[in-house]
TORKOL-4160 file (C-alpha; in steps of 0.2 Angstrom, whole numbers, padded with zeros to 4 digits, m for minus):
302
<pt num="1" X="0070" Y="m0077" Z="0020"/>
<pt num="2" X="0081" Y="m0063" Z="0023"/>
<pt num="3" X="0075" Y="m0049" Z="0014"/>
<pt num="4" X="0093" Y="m0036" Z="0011"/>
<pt num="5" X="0086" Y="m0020" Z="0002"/>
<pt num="6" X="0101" Y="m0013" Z="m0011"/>
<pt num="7" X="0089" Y="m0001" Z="m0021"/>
<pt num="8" X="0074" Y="0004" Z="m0022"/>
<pt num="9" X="0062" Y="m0008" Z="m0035"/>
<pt num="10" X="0051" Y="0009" Z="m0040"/>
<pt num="11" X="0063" Y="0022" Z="m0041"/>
<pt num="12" X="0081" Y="0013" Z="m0043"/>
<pt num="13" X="0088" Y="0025" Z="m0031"/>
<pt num="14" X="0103" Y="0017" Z="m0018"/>
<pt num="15" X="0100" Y="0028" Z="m0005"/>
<pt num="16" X="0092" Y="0023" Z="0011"/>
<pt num="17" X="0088" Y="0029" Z="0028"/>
<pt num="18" X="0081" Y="0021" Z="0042"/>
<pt num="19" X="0062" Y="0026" Z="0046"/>
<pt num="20" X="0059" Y="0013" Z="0061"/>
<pt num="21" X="0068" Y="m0003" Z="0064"/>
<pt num="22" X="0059" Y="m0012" Z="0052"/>
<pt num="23" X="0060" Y="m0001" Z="0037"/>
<pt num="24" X="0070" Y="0006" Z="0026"/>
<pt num="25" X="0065" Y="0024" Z="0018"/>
<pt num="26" X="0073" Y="0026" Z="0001"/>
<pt num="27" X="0077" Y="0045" Z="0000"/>
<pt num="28" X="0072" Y="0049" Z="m0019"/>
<pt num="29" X="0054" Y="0042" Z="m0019"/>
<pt num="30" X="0048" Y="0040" Z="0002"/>
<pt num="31" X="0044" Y="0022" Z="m0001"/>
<pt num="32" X="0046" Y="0011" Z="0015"/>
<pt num="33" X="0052" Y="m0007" Z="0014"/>
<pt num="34" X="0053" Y="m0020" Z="0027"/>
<pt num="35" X="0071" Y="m0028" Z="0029"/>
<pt num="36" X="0077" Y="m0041" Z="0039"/>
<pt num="37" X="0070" Y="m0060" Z="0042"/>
<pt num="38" X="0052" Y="m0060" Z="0032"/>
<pt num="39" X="0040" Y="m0072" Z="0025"/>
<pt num="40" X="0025" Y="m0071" Z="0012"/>
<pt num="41" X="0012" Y="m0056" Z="0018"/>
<pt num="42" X="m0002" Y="m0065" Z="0018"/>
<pt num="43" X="m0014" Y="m0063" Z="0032"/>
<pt num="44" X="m0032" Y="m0071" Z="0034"/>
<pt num="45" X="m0040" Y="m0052" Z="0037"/>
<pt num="46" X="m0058" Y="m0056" Z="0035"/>
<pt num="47" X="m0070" Y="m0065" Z="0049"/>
<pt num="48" X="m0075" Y="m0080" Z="0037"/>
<pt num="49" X="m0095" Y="m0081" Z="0041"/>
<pt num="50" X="m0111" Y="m0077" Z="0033"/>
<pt num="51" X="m0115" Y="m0061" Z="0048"/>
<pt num="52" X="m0118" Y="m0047" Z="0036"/>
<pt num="53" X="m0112" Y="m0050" Z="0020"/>
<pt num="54" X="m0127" Y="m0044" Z="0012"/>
<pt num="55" X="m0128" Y="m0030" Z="0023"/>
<pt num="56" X="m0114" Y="m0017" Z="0018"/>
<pt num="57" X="m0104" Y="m0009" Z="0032"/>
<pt num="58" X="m0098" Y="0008" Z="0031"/>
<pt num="59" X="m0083" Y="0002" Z="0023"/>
<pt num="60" X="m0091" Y="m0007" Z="0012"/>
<pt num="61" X="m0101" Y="0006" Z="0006"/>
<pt num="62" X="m0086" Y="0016" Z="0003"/>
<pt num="63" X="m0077" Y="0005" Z="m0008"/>
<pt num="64" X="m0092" Y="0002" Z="m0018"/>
<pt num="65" X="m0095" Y="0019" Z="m0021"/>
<pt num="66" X="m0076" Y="0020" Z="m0026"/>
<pt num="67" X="m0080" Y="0006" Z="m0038"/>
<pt num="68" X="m0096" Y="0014" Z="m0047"/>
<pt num="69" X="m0086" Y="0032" Z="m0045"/>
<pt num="70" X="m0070" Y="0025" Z="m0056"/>
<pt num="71" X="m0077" Y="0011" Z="m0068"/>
<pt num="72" X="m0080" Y="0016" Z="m0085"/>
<pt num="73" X="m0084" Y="0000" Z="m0091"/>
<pt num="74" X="m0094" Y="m0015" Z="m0081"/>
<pt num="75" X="m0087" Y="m0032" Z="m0090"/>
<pt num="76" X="m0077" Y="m0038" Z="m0079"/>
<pt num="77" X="m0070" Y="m0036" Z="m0061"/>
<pt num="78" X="m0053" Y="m0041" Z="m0055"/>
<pt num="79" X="m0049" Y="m0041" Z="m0036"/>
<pt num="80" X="m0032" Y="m0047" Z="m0029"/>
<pt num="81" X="m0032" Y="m0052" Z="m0013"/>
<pt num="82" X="m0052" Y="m0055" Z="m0012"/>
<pt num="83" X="m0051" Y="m0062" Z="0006"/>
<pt num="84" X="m0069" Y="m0070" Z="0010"/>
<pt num="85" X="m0075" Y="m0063" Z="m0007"/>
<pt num="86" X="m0084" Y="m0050" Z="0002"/>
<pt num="87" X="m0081" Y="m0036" Z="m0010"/>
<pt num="88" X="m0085" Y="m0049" Z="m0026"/>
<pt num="89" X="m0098" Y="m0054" Z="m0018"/>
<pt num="90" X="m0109" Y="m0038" Z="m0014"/>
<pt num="91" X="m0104" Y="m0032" Z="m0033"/>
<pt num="92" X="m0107" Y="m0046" Z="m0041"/>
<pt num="93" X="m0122" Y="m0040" Z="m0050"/>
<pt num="94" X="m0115" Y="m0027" Z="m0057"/>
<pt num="95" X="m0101" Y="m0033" Z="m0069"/>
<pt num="96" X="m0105" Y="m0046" Z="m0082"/>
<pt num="97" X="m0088" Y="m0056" Z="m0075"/>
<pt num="98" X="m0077" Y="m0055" Z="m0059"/>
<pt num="99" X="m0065" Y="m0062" Z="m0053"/>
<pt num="100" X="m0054" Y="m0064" Z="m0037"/>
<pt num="101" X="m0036" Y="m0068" Z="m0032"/>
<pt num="102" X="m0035" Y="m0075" Z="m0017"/>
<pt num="103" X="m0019" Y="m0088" Z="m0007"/>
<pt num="104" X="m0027" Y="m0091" Z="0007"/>
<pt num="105" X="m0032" Y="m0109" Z="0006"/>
<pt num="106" X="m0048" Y="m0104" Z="0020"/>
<pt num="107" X="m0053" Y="m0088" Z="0011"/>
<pt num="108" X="m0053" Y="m0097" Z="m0005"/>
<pt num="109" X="m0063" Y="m0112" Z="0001"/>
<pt num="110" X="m0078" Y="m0102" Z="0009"/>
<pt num="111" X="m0077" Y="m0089" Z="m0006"/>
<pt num="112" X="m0082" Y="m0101" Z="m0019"/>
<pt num="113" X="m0096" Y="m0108" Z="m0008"/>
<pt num="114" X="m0106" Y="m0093" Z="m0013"/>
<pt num="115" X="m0103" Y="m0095" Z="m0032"/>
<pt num="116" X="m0088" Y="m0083" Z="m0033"/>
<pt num="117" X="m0075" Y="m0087" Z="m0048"/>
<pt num="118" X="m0059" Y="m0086" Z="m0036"/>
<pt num="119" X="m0043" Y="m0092" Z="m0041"/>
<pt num="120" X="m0025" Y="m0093" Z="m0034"/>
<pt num="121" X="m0014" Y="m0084" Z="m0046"/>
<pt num="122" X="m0014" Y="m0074" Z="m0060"/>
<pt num="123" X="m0012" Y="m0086" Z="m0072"/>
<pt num="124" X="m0033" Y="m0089" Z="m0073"/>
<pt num="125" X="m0035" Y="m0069" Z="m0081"/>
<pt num="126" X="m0039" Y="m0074" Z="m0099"/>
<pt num="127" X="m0047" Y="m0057" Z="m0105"/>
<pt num="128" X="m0049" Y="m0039" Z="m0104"/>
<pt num="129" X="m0052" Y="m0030" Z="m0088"/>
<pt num="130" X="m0061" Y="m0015" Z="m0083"/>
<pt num="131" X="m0055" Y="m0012" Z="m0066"/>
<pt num="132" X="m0043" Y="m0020" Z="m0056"/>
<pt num="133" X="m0043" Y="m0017" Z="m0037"/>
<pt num="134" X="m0031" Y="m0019" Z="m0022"/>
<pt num="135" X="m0039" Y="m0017" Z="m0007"/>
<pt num="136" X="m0025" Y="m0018" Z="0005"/>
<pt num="137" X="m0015" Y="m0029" Z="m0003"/>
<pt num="138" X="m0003" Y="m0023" Z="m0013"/>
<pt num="139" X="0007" Y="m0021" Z="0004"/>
<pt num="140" X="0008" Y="m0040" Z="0008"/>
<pt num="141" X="0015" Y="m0043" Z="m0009"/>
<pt num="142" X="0034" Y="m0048" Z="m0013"/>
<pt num="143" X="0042" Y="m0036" Z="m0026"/>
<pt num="144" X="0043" Y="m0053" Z="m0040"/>
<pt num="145" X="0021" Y="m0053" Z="m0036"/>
<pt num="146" X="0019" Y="m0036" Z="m0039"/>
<pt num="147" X="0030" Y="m0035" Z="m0057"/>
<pt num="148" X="0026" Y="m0049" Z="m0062"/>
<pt num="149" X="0004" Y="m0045" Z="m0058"/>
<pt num="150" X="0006" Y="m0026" Z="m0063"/>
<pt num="151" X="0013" Y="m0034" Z="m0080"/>
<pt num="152" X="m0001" Y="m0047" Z="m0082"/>
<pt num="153" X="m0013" Y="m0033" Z="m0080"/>
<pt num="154" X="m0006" Y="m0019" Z="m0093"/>
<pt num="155" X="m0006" Y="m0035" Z="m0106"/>
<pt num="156" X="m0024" Y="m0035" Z="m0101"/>
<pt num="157" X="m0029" Y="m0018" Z="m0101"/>
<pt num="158" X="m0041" Y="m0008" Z="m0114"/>
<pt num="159" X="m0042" Y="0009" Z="m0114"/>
<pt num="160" X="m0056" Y="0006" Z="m0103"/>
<pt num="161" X="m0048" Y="0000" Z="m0087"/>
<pt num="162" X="m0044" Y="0008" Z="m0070"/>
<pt num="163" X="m0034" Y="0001" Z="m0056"/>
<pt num="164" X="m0040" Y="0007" Z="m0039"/>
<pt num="165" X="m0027" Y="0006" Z="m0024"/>
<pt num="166" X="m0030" Y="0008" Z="m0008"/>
<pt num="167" X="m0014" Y="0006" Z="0004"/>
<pt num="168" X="m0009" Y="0014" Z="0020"/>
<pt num="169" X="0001" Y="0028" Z="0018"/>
<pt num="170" X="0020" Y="0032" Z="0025"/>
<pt num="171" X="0019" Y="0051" Z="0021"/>
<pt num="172" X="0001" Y="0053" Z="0033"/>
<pt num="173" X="0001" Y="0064" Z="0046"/>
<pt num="174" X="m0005" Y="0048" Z="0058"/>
<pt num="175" X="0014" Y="0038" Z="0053"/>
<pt num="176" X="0025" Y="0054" Z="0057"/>
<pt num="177" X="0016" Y="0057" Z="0074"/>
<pt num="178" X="0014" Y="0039" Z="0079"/>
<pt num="179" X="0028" Y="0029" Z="0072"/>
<pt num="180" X="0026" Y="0013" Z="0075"/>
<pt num="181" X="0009" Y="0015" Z="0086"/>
<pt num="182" X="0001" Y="0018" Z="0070"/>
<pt num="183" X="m0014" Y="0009" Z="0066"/>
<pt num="184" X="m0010" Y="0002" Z="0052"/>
<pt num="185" X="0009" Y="m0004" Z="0055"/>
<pt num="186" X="0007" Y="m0023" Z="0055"/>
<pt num="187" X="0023" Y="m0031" Z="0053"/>
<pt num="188" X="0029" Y="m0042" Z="0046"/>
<pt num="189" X="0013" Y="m0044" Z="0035"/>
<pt num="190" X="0015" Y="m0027" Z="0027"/>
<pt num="191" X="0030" Y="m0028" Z="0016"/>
<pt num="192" X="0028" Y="m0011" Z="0009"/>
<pt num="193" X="0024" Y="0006" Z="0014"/>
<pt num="194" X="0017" Y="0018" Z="0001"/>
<pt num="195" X="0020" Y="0035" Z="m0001"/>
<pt num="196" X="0008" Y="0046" Z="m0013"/>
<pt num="197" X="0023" Y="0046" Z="m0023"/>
<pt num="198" X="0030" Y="0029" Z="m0025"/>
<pt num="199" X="0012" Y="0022" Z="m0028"/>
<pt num="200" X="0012" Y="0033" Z="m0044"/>
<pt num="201" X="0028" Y="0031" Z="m0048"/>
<pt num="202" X="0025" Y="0012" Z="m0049"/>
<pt num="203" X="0008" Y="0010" Z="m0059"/>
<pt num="204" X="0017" Y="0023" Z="m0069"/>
<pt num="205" X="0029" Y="0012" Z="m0075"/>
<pt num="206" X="0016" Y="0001" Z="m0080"/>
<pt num="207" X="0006" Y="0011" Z="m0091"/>
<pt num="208" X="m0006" Y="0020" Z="m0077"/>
<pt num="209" X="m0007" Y="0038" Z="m0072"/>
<pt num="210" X="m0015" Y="0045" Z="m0056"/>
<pt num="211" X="m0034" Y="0050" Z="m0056"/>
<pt num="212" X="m0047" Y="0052" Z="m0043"/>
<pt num="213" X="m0040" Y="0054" Z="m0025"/>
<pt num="214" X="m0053" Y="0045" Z="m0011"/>
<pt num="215" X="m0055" Y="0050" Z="0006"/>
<pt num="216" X="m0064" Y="0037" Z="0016"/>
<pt num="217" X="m0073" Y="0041" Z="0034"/>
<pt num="218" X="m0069" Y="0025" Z="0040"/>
<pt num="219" X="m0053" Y="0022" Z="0036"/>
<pt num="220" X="m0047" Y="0041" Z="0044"/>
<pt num="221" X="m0057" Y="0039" Z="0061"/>
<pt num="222" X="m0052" Y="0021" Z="0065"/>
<pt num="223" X="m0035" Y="0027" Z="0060"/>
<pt num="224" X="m0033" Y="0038" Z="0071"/>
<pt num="225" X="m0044" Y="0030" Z="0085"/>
<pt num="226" X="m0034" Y="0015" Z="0086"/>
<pt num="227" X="m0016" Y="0025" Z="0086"/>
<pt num="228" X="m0020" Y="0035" Z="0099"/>
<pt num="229" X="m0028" Y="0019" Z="0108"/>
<pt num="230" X="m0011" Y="0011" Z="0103"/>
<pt num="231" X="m0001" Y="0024" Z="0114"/>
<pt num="232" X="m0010" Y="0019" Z="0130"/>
<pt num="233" X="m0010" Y="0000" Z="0125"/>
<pt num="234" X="0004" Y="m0016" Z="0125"/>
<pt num="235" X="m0004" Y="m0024" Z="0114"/>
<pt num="236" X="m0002" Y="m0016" Z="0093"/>
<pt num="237" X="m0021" Y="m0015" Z="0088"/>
<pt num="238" X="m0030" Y="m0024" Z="0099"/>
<pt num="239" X="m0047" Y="m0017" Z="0097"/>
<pt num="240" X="m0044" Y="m0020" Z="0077"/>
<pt num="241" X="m0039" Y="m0038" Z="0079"/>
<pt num="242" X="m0055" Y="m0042" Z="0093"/>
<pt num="243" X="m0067" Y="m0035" Z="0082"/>
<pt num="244" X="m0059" Y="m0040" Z="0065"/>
<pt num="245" X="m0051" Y="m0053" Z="0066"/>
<pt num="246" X="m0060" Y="m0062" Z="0083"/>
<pt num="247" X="m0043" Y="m0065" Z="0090"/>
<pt num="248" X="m0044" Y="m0067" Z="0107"/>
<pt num="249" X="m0024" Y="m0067" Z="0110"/>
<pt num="250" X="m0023" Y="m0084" Z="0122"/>
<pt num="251" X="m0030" Y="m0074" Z="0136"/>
<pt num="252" X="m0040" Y="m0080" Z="0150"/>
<pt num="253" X="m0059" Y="m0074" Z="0147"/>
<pt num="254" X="m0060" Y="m0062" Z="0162"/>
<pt num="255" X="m0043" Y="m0054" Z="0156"/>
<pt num="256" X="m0053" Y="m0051" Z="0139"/>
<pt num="257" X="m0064" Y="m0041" Z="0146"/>
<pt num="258" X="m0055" Y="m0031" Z="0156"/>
<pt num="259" X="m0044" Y="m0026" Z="0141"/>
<pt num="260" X="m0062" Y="m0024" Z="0132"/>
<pt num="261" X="m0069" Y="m0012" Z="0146"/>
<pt num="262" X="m0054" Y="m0002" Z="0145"/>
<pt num="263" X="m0053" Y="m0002" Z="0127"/>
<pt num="264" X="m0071" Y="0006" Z="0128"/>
<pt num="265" X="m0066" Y="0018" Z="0140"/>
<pt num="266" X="m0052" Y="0026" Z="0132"/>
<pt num="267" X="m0063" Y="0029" Z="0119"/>
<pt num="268" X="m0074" Y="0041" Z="0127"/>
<pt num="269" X="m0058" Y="0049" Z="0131"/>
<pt num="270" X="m0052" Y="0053" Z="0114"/>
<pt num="271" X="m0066" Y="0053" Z="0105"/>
<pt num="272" X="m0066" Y="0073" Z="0105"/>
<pt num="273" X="m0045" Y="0074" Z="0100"/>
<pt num="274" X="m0050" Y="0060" Z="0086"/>
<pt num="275" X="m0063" Y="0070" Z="0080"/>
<pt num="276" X="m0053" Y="0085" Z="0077"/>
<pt num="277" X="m0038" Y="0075" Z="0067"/>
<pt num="278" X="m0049" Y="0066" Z="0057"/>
<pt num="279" X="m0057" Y="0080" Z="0050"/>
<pt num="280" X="m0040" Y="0084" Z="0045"/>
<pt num="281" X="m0037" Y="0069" Z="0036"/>
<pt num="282" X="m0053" Y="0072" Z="0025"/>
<pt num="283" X="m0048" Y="0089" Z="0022"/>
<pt num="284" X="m0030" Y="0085" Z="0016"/>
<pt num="285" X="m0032" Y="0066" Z="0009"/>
<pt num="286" X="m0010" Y="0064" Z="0004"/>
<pt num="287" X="m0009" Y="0066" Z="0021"/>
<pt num="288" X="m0023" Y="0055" Z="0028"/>
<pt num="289" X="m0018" Y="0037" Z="0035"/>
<pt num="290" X="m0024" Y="0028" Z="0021"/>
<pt num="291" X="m0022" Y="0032" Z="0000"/>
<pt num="292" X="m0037" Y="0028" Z="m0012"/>
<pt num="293" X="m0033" Y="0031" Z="m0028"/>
<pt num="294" X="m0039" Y="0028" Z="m0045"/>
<pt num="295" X="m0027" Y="0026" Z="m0059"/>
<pt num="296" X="m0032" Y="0027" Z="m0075"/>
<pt num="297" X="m0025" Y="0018" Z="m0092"/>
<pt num="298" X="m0012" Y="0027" Z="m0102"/>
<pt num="299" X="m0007" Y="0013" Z="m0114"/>
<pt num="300" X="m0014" Y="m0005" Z="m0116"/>
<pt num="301" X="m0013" Y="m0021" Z="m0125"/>
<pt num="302" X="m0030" Y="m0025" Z="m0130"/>
């Protein structure tokens, strides 16, 4: 599909410049857009086995915090793009209901073996929701998705519900130094890039209005650790994709672990400088690499 950008979908505005060659900047709001030939963003981000799901990683920790820190109410949980149902899963004690939205025919399969209420589209909401959450996903999702889901949620919100959003962020300090060796550059996954100011501006016009700011350890040192590996590197992530994602690019297995040894190596080697610039991102989270945000009701249906 060829994607040709005319004006921005969150601000209107009709001027553009060109960030990298795969986005478009609108000038008015900052928000990033990729153009050219692109599919559905859809990605299988999550190792589907049973290794630690009830043992929380840091991350996981983090995004549960987030959750308990932004939910006023505990009814019922509503994750779009729910992966392997990890996130449901460890919280699914806590509300009375959840439920996750999830295309991935894999994700969806080995979700539901653990109990999980996952569906395909939107369509399955049939009541009020307490929080919604988009763990780095809003930015695999076409502009009809996310109007037409940001829609089906203000229909079904009550005074009560929050919307938590995490997304990488175009206006970080990590994007402007490393361009396209920044971590979290994945295209043509990512169809959006998010400024702080185009993520408000959007739930805005759907009735929600910026609350608690996050900052999250995790996501600020592997940021930064993985650009910087990026810059010595061919290969865009590749200690990401190993460990996330098991990929094991169609290499040869010595090859692996040479690429592996090096990987650890230049590690040692930046650990000091990534020290130093993460600390920065904590201290200043609109510039960090990745936005958590908490957005709270300013109008509902319900």
């Amino acid at each position: 599909m060829k994607n040709t950008v005319k004006s921005c979908f969150i601000c209107g505005s009709d001027s553009f410049g060109r960030s990298t060659k795969h986005y478009k900047r609108c000038l008015s709001c900052g928000h990033e857009t990729l153009t050219g030939v692109v599919g559905y963003g859809d990605i299988v981000n999550d190792r589907l086995d049973q290794v630690g799901l009830d043992r929380p990683n840091a991350l996981d920790r983090f995004k549960n915090t987030v959750l308990r820190r932004c939910a006023r109410s505990t009814k019922f949980l509503l994750d779009i793009g729910s992966a392997s149902g990890r996130f449901l899963y460890q919280n699914r004690g806590v509300f009375e209901r959840t439920l996750g939205i999830e295309v991935q025919p894999e994700c969806v399969s080995y979700a539901r073996k653990f109990g999980l209420h996952i569906a395909t589209e939107l369509t399955a909401l049939n009541g009020p929701v307490s929080v919604v959450t988009f763990w780095h996903s809003l930015e695999h999702l076409p502009v009809d998705v996310i109007e037409a889901m940001l829609v089906k949620i203000r229909e079904y919100s009550t005074k009560e519900t929050v919307v938590v959003v995490s997304v990488p962020n175009a206006a970080s300090l990590q994007y402007c130094l490393l361009g396209e060796r920044f971590a979290f550059y994945d295209t043509p996954h990512h169809l959006h890039q998010f400024t702080p100011g185009s993520l408000d501006l959007l739930l805005a016009k759907y009735g929600f209005a910026r609350g608690t700011e996050f900052c999250s350890l995790s996501y600020a040192s592997f940021g930064w650790l993985q650009g910087l590996l990026n810059l010595f590197s061919s290969r865009h992530d590749y200690l990401y994709y190993r460990t996330k994602r098991a990929w094991d690019f169609g290499l040869p297995k010595l090859h692996r672990l040479l690429l592996d040894a090096y990987s650890v190596l230049l590690i040692f080697l930046l650990i000091v400088p990534c020290i130093v610039v993460t600390i920065y991102d904590l201290l200043i989270p609109q510039r960090g690499g990745v936005l958590t945000v908490c957005y709270q009701t300013t109008a509902h249906s319900k």
